[in-house]
C-alpha positions in Angstrom: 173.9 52.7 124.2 174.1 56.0 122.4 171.0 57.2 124.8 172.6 56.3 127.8 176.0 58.3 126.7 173.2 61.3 125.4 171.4 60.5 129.0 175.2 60.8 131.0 176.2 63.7 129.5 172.7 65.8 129.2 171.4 64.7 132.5 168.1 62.7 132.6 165.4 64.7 131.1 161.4 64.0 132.7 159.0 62.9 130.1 157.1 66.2 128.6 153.3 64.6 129.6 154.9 64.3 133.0 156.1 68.1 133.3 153.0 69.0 132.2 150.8 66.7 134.1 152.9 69.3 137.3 152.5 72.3 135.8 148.8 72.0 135.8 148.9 71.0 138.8 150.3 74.0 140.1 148.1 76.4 138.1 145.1 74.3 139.7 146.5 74.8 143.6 147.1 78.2 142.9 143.6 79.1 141.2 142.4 77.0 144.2 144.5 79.4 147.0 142.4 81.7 145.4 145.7 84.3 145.6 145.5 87.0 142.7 148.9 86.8 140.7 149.6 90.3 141.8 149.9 89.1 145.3 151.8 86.3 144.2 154.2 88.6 142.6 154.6 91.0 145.3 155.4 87.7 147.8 158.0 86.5 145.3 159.5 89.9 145.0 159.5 89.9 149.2 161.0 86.7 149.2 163.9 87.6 147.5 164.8 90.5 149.7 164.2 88.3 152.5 166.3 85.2 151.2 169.0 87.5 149.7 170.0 88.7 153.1 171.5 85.8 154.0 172.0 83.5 151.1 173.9 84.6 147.3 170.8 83.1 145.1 169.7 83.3 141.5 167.0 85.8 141.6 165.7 84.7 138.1 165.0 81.3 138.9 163.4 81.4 141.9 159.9 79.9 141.1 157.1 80.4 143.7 154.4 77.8 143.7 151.5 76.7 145.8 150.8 73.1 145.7 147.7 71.5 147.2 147.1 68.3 149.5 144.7 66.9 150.6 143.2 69.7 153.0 145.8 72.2 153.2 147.9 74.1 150.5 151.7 74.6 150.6 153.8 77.6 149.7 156.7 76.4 147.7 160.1 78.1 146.9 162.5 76.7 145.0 165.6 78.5 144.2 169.4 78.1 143.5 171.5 78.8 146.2 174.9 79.6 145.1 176.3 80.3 148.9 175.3 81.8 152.3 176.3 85.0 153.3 178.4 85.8 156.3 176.5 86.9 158.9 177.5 88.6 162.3 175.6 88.0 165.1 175.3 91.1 167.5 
């Protein structure tokens, strides 16, 4: 009962081997990409001039990943996204 109540109020919380059973896997697609962290910063960085044109987001939480299937490898962004901007179309 009291975890429930704790569990309502906090939000549900992932176990820890599972969070970092995922953040291994990240590092692993990304050593895999074979993309040196300094290009991985300067895409982030890119990314955020891009996205901030049209949407209001938190620039210090948007995480850049690359995550790996089978035979391909995915470039994730995942970012809050407190509104979209206004745009005018010419």
């Amino acid at each position: 009962m009291l975890a429930d109540l704790i569990e309502r109020i906090f939000g549900k919380t992932e176990k820890t081997g599972s969070l970092a059973k995922d953040r291994l896997r990240v590092v692993l697609a990304s050593d895999r990409s074979k993309i040196p962290p300094e290009v991985m910063d300067k895409i982030r960085i890119e990314l955020i001039q891009v996205l901030s044109k049209y949407l209001e987001l938190d620039d210090t939480a948007l995480n850049v990943s690359m995550e790996r299937d089978e035979d391909s490898i995915a470039l994730v962004v995942n970012t809050p996204v407190h509104r979209v901007r206004e745009i005018k179309v010419s």
